[in-house]
DRENDREN-432723 format. One line per field, with one value per residue (C-alpha): residue in three letters; x, y, z. Coordinates in Angstrom, 2 decimals. Each point is the difference from the previous one (the first is absolute). Layout:
rest <- ALA / ... .
X <- X / ... .
Y <- Y / ... .
Z <- Z / ... .
END
This chain:
rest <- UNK / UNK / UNK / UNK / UNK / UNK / UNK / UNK / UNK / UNK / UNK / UNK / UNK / UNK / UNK / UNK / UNK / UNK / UNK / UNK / UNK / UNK / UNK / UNK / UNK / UNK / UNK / UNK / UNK / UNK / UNK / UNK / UNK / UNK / UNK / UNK / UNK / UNK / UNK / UNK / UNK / UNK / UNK / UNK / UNK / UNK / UNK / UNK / UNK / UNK / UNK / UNK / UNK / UNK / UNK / UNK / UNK / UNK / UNK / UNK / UNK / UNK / UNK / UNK / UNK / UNK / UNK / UNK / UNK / UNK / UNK / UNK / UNK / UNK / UNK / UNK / UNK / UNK / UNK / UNK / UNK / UNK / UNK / UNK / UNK / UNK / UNK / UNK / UNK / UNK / UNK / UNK / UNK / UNK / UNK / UNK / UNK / UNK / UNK / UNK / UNK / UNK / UNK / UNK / UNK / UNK / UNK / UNK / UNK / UNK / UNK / UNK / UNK / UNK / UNK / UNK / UNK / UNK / UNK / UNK / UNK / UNK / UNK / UNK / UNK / UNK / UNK / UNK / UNK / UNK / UNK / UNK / UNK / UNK / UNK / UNK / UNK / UNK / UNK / UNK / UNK / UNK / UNK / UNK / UNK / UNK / UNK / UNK / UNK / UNK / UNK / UNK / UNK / UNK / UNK / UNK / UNK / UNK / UNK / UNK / UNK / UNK / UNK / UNK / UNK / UNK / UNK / UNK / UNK / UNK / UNK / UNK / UNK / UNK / UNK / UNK / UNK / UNK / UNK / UNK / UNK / UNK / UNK / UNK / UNK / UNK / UNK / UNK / UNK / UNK / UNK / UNK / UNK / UNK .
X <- 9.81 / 2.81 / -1.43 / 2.84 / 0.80 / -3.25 / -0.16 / 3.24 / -0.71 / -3.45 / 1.04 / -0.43 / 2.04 / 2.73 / -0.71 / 0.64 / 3.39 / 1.43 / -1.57 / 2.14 / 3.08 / 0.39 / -0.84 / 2.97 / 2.50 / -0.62 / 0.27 / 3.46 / 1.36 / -1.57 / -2.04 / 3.25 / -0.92 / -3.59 / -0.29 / -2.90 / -0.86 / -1.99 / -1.62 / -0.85 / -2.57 / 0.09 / 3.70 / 0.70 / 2.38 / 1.15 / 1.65 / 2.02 / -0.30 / 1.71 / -0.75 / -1.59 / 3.20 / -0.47 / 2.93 / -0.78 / -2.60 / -0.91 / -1.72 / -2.06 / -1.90 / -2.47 / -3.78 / -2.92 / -1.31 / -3.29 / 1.49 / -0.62 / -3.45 / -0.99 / -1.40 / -2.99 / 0.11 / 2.74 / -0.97 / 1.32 / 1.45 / -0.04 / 3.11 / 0.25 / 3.14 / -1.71 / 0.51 / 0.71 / 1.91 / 1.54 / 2.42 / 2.35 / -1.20 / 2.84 / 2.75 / 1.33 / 2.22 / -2.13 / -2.22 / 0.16 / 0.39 / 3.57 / -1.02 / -3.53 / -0.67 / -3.40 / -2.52 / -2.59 / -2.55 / -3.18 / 0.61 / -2.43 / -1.24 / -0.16 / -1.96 / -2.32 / -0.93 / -0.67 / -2.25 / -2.31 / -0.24 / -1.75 / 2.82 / 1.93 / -2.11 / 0.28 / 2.16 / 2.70 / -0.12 / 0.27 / 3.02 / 1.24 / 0.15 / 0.91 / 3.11 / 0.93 / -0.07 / 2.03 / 2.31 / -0.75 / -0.13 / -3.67 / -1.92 / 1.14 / -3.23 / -2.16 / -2.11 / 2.23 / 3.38 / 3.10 / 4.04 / 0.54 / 3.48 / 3.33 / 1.16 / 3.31 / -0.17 / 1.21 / 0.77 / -2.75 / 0.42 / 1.96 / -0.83 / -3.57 / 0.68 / 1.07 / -2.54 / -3.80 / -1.26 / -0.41 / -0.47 / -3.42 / 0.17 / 3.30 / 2.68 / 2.73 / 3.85 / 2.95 / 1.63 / 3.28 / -2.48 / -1.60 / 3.33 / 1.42 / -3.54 / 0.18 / 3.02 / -2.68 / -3.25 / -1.16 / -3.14 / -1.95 / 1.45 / -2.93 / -0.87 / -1.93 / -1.16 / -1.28 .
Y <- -24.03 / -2.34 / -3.18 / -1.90 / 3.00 / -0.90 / -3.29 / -0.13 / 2.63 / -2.15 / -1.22 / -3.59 / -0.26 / 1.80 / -2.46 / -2.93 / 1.86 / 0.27 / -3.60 / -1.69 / 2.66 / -1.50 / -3.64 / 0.00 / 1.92 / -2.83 / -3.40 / 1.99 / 0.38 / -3.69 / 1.00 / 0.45 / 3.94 / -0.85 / 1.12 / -0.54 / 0.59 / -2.30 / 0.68 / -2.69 / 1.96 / -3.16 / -0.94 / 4.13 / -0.59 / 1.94 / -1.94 / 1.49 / -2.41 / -0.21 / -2.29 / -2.15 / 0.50 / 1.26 / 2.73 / 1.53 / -0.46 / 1.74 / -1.17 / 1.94 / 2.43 / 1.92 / 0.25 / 1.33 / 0.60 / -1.88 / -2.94 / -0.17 / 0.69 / -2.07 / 1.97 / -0.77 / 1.81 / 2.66 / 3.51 / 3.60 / 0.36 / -3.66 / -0.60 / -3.01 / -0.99 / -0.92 / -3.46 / -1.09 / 0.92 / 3.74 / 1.97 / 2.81 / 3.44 / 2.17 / 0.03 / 3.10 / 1.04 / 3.13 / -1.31 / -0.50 / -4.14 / 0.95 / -1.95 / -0.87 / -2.07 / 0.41 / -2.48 / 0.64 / -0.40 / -0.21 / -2.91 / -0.84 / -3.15 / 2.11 / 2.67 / -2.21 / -2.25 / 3.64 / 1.25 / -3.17 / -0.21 / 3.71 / 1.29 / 1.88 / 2.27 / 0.22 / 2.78 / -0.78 / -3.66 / 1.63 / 2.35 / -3.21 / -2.12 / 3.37 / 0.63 / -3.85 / 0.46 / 2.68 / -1.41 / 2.39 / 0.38 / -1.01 / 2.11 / 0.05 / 1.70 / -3.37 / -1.53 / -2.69 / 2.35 / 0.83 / 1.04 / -3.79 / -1.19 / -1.24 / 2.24 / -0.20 / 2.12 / 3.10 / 1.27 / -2.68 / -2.54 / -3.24 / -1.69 / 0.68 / -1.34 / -3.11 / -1.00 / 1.45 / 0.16 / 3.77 / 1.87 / 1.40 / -2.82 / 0.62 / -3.07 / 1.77 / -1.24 / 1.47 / 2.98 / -2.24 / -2.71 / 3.03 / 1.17 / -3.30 / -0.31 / 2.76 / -1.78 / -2.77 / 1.93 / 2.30 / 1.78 / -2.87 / -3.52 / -2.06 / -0.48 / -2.78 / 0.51 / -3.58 .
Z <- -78.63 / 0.64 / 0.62 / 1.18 / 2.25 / 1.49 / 0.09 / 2.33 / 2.46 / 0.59 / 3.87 / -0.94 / -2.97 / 1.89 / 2.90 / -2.76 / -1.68 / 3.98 / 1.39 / -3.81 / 0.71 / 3.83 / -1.16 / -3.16 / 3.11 / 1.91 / -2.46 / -1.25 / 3.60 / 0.86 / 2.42 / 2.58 / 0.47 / 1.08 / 4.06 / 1.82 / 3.95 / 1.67 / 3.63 / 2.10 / 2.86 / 2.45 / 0.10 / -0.15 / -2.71 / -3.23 / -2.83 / -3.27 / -2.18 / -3.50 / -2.65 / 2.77 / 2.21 / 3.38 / -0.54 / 3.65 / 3.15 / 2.72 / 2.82 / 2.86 / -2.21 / 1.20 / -1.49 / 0.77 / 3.70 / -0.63 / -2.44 / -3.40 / -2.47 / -3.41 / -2.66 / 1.32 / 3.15 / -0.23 / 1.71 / -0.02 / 3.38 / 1.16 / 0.33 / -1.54 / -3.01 / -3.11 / -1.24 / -3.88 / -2.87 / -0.24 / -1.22 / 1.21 / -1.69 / 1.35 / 2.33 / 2.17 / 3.05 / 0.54 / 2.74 / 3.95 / -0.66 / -0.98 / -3.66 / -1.44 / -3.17 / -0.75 / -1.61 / -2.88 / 2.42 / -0.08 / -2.86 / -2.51 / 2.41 / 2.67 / -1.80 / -1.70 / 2.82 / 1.51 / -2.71 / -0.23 / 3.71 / -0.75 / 2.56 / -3.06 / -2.36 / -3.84 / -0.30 / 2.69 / -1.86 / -3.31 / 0.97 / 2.19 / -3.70 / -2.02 / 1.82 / -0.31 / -3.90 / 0.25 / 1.87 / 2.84 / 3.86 / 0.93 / 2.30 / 3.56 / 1.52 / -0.36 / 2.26 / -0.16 / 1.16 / -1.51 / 0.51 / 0.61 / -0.41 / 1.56 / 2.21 / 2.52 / 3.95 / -0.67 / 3.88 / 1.03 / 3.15 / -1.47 / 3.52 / -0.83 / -3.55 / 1.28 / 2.07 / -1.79 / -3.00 / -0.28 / -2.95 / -1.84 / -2.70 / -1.15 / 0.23 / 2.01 / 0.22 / 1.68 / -1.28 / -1.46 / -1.39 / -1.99 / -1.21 / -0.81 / -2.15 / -1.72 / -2.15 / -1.30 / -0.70 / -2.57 / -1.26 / -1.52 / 2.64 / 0.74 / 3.94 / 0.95 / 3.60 / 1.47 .
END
């Protein structure tokens, strides 16, 4: 047996060779690649923000209908947007919301909070962390939801948009904010919702 083979296909030591791979990309480009979003629930804003630049902001997002949920307290079905720290997991333009950039949601926090509240069991929690070391989707079928994202209207009501926060936990934008987006995020940006 090939031991070094095996040692490197062990999900941590390939989380280490990616986590020292991203870390070396970014001290050689000085950090000036780095994008993050940042979602601020009570103003209704969404910031791109580069190398601690706000590159772009939009204002009169949409959340979710009943407000927003803590790790604590975040439901299947409530339709409340998650708050903390997240990251978008995939990005398409094959859905009604004309785009949707989803999240790795549930995240770890959200899952373990979950599981020693006794509201997640040990398997979901152990497929929940399994998927995180291997750098896959989580679940979506929790007890704690799933298919959470940015998402834009798609043939939706923008009068509507203006004026309610309407979505199922999603944070919604326009159709254009979504497209003009889609030029600063990637698989992998960090959201902070707040």
């Amino acid at each position: 047996m090939d031991t070094n083979r095996t040692r490197l296909s062990h999900p941590y030591a390939i989380i280490c060779v990616v986590s020292i791979c991203l870390l070396l990309t970014s001290l050689v480009s000085g950090g000036q690649d780095i994008v993050r979003i940042q979602i601020d629930t009570k103003a209704l804003t969404l910031k791109v923000i580069q190398s601690d630049r706000e590159m772009l902001t939009f204002s009169n997002i949409a959340i979710g209908r009943y407000g927003t949920a803590t790790a604590s307290d975040k439901r299947r079905g409530d339709k409340k947007t998650p708050l903390g720290h997240f990251a978008i997991a995939w990005i398409t333009s094959e859905t009604s919301f004309h785009r949707f950039f989803g999240f790795y949601y549930p995240n770890k926090e959200y899952a373990e909070r979950a599981f020693q509240a006794g509201r997640l069991d040990q398997k979901t929690w152990n497929n929940i962390r399994r998927a995180f070391a291997l750098g896959h989707l989580p679940p979506q079928d929790t007890v704690l939801g799933g298919n959470l994202g940015i998402h834009g209207l798609g043939e939706g009501d923008k009068t509507i948009h203006e004026q309610y926060n309407w979505t199922s936990g999603c944070v919604a934008l326009t159709n254009e904010q979504t497209d003009r987006l889609n030029d600063w995020i990637r698989i992998g940006t960090p959201v902070e919702i707040r």
